[in-house]
N, C-alpha and C positions, 0 to 999 in steps of 0.2 A: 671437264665440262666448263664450258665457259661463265662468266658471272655479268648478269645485266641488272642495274637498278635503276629505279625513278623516284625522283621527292619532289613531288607533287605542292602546291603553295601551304597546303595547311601543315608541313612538316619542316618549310624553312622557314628565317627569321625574316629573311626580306620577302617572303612569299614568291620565290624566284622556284622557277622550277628544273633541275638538276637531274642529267642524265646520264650515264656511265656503263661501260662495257667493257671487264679483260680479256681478250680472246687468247686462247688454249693452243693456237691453231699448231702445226709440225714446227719443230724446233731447225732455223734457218731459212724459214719463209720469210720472203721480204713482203711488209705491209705498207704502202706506200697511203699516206694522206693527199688527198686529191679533191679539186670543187670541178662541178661544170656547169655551165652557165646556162640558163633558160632558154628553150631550142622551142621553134615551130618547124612544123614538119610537112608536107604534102601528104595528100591524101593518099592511101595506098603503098607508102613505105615500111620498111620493116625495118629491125632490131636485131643485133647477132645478139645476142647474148653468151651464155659461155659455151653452152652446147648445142642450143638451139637457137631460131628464128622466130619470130615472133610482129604479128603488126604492130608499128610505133602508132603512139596516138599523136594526136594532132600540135598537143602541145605538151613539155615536160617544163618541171621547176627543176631551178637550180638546185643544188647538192653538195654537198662537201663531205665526204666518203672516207671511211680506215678498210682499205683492203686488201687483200693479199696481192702483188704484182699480177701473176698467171691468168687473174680470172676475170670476167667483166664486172662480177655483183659484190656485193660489200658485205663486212664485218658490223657495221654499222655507220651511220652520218643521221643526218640533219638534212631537209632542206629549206627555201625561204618564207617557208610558210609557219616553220615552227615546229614541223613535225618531226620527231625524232623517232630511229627503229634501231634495235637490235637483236639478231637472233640466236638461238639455242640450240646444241643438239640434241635431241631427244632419239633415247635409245629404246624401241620397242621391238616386238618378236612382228613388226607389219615388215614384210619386205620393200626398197626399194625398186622404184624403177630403173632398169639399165639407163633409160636417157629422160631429159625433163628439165624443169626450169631448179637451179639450185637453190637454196634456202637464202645463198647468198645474192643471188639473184632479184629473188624475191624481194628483199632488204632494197636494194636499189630501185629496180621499178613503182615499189610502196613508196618510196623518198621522191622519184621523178613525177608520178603523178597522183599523189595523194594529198589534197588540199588542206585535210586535216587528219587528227589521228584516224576517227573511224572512215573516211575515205580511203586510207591507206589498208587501214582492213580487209574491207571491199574490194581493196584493186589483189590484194595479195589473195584473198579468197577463192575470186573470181578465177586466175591466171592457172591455182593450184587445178579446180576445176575443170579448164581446157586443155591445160599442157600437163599435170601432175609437177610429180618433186621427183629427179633422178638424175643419176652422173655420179661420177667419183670426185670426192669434196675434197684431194689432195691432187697435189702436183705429181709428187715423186711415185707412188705407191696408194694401191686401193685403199679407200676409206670413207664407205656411204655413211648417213643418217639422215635422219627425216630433222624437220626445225620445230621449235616453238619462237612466236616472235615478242617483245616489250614493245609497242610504237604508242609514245608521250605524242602530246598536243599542246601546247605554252599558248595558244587563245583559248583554248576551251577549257586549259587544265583536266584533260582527261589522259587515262590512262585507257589502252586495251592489248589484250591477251589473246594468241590466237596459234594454231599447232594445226604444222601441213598434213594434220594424219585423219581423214574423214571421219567423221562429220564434221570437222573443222570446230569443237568447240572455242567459245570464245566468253570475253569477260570485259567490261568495263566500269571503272569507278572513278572518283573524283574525292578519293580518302586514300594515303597513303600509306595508311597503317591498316587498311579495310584491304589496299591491294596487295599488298604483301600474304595478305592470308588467302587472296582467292588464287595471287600465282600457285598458292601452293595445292591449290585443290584442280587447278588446271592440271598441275604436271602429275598428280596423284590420280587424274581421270584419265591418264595417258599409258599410266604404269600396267 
């Protein structure tokens, strides 16, 4: 399992806020670091994503992405808003869908058009909702899970918590040592 954290300003010295992800992913995947640049779009375009299509919105923020080569969505990034996401597998007896938006997917879409952390919420919520979570999360060889996601905010110093397995609970604070406890009653409401 992967490991994501946030220090939020009341937990650093310079009240900087600090955000981090190892990703677990298959041994020999290339992860390529990558930005891309603020795009407007015409009305009624779409987005491949890794498996599916999906309408592009009108406008995306910039991003700067850790992702696996093969796939469109990311391990986690940043974009210039300040928003930061990372996501998690989370292992439940809910089945996967055969096709869907990936969890990594999701991490990227939340970065292109989420202005802030809980917009990024919103956009990930919402997409889970229309298209669900589904596709094989490897290259080589089968290997679904559903996500939990960390997406920071550096204007608003928030933190939220949120997991692509319906009802979508979620969680947000502005204490660092308050979120550490609620991630863990997220991933305990999961189990």
């Amino acid at each position: 399992m992967c490991d994501t954290f946030v220090a939020l300003p009341d937990a650093t010295v310079d009240r900087s806020v600090i955000f981090g992800k190892n990703s677990d992913r298959p041994a020999g995947e290339i992860q390529d670091v990558v930005t891309f640049a603020a795009q407007t779009y015409s009305k009624g375009q779409r987005v491949q994503c890794t498996y599916i299509e999906i309408p592009q919105v009108e406008r995306t923020y910039a991003v700067i992405l850790s992702k696996p080569r093969w796939m469109w969505g990311a391990e986690m990034g940043a974009n210039e808003c300040g928003v930061a996401i990372g996501n998690e597998a989370v292992w439940t007896t809910v089945s996967c869908q055969a096709t869907g938006l990936l969890g990594m997917d999701l991490v990227r879409l939340g970065l292109e058009r989420g202005e802030t952390a809980l917009a990024a919420l919103h956009v990930i919520i919402n997409l889970l909702q229309q298209y669900g979570q589904g596709g094989n999360c490897a290259e080589h060889f089968s290997f679904t899970y559903h996500n939990s996601f960390l997406i920071a905010d550096c204007q608003l110093n928030k933190a939220n918590t949120g997991s692509s397995i319906a009802p979508f609970p979620a969680s947000k604070t502005t204490n660092s040592l308050r979120f550490l406890q609620q991630l863990k009653e997220s991933i305990d409401l999961l189990k």
